[in-house]
C-alpha positions in Angstrom: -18.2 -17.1 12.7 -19.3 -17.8 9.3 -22.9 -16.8 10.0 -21.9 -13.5 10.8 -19.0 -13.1 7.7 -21.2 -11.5 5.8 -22.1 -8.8 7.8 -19.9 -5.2 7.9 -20.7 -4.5 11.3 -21.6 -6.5 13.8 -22.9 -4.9 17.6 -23.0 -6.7 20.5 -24.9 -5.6 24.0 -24.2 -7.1 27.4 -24.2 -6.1 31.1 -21.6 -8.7 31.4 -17.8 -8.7 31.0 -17.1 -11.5 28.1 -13.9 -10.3 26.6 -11.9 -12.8 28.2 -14.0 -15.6 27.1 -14.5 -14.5 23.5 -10.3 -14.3 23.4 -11.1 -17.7 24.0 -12.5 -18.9 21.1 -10.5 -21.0 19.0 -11.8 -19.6 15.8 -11.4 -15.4 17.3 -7.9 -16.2 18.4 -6.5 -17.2 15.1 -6.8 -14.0 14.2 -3.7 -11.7 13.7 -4.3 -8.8 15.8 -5.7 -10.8 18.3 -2.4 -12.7 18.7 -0.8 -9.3 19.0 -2.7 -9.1 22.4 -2.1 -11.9 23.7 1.9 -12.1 22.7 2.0 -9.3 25.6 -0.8 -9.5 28.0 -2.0 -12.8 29.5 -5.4 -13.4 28.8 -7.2 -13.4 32.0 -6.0 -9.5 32.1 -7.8 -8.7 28.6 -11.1 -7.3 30.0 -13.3 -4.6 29.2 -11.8 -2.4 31.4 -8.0 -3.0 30.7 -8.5 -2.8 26.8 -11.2 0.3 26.8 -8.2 3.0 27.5 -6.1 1.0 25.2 -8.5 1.0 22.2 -10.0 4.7 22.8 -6.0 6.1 22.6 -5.9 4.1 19.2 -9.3 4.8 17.6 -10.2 8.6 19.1 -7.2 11.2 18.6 -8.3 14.4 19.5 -9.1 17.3 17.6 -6.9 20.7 17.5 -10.1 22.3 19.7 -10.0 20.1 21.8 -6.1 19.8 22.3 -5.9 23.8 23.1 -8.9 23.4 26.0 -7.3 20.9 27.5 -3.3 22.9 27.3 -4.4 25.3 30.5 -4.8 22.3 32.4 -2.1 20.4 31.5 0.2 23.3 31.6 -0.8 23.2 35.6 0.1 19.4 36.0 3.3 20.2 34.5 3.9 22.6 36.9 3.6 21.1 40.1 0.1 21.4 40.5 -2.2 17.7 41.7 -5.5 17.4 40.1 -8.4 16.3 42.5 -11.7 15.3 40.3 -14.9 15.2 40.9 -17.9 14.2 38.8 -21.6 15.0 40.2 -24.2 13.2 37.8 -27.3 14.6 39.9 -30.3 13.4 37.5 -33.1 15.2 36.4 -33.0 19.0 37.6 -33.5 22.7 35.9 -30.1 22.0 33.6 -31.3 18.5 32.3 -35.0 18.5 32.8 -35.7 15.7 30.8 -32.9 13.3 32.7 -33.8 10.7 34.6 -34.2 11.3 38.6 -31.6 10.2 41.0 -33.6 10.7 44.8 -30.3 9.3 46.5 -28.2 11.8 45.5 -29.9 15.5 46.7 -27.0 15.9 49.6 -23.9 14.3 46.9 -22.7 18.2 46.4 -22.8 18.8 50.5 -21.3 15.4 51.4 -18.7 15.5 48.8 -17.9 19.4 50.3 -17.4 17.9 53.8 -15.1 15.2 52.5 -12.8 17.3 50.8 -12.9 20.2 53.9 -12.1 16.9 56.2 -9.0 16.9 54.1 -8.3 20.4 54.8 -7.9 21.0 50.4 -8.5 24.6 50.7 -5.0 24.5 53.0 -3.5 22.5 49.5 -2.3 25.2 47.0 -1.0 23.2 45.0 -4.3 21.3 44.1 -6.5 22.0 41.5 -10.2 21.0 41.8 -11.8 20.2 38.2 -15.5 19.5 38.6 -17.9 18.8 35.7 -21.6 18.1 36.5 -25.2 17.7 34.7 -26.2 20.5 37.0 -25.3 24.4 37.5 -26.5 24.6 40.7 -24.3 21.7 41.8 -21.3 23.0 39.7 -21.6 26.5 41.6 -21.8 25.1 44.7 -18.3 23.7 44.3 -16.9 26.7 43.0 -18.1 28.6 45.6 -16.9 26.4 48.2 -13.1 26.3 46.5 -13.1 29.9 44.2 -9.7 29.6 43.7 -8.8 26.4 42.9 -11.6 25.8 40.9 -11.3 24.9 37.2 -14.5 23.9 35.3 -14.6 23.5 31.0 -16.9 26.4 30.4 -20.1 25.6 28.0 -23.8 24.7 27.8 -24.9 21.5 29.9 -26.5 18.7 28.2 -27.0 15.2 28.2 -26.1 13.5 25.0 -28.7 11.1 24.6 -31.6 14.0 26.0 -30.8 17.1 24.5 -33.0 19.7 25.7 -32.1 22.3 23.6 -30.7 21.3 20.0 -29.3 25.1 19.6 -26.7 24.5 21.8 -25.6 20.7 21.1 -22.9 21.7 19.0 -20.9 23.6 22.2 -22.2 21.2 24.7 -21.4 18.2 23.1 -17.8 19.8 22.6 -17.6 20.4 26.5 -18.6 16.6 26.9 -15.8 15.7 24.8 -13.3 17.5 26.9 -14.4 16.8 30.3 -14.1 13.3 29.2 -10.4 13.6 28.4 -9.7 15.6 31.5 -11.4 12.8 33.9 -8.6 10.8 32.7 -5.8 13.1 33.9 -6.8 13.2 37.3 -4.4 12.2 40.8 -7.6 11.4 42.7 -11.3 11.1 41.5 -14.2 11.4 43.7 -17.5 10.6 41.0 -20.8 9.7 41.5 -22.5 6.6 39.9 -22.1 7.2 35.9 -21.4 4.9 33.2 -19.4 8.7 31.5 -17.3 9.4 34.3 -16.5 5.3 34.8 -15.2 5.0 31.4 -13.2 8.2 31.7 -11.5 7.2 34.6 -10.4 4.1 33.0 -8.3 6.3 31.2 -6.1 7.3 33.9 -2.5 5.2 34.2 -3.7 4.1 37.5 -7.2 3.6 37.3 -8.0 2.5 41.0 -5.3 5.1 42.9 -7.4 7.7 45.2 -10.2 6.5 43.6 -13.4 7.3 45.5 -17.3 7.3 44.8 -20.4 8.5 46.2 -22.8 5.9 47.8 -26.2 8.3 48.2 -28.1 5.6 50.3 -25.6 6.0 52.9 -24.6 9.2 52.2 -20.7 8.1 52.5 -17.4 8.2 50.2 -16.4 4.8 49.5 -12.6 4.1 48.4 -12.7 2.0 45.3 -11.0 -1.1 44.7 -10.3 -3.5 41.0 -12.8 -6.1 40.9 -10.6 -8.2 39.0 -7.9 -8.0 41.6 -9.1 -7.7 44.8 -12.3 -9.9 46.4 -12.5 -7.9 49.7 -15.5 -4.8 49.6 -14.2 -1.7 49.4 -13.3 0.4 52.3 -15.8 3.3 53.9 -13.6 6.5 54.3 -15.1 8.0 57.9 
């Protein structure tokens, strides 16, 4: 700790989970704050994922823009309506040509159709489908499929860490911003492998209810479960 003292900022990168085991730390948990946490949660539930929503409410309020996209949508919820989610991160194609490429996932947008026909949601009026993707082709097929229950955040598509097109980063990155928030408002969530849409789910109270992804290699919907609470796989939804 006294190495680091000195420094303002300090950044840390790992593919692994250490919160718990830095709450550990003698020297890290004589701190005040930190003894807020763990006064009210017990410290083998302070992990990434149950103190990302927490911290993100705290440090990210959003702006007056962003508060009136979102109104039409929550004006819905509050009237009966279920939101069912859906995030297609398809790779590399015409909207994002300089994305990576994700082979597995060419027949997400047609699988992810017959799942939600299997569940007869066009028979649902009172469902909403929100559905935000890194391609217009694959966002039109959806709307297509469901034209009126579709609700999409209208905008330029970009990737934030690609832009192709600077001119229209501004509005893009704006429509980022609020299909983030909306991700976390949803009843059930049917994504596709993404680190954006993962973190925005967190968001939601109960992070793991209807939770479903998209496994391209086997071209299935998988249900998903906690990995901090349950040790069984998760379930394949025929």
């Amino acid at each position: 700790m006294d190495t680091w003292a000195k420094y303002d900022d300090i950044e840390i990168y790992t593919n692994l989970d250490l919160v718990s085991d830095i709450f550990r730390n003698p020297r890290i948990r004589n701190n005040t704050i930190i003894d807020m946490f763990l006064l009210n949660v017990p410290l083998e539930k302070l992990t990434l994922h149950s103190l990302f929503p927490f911290l993100f409410e705290i440090l990210f309020q959003p702006s007056l823009e962003i508060i009136n996209a979102l109104q039409p949508i929550f004006q819905d919820i509050e009237n009966g309506y279920t939101l069912t989610c859906i995030h297609l991160r398809m790779g590399q194609n015409p909207s994002n040509p300089l994305d990576a490429s994700f082979g597995d996932r060419a027949s997400a947008v047609e699988d992810i159709i017959n799942f939600l026909n299997r569940t007869k949601l066009q028979k649902m009026r009172n469902t909403r489908v929100f559905v935000t993707s890194d391609s217009e082709q694959a966002l039109s097929k959806i709307v297509h499929q469901f034209p009126s229950q579709t609700v999409t955040i209208p905008g330029p598509i970009i990737h934030v860490d690609r832009p192709a097109n600077r001119i229209h980063l501004l509005h893009g990155f704006l429509k980022v911003v609020i299909d983030f928030y909306v991700l976390g408002e949803c009843d059930t969530s049917i994504l596709t492998a993404s680190g954006f849409s993962a973190l925005a789910n967190r968001r939601r109270i109960e992070p793991y209810q209807k939770l479903f992804k998209y496994d391209g290699s086997r071209r299935q919907i998988e249900r998903c479960h906690d990995i901090y609470e349950y040790a069984q796989p998760p379930k394949t939804v025929k």
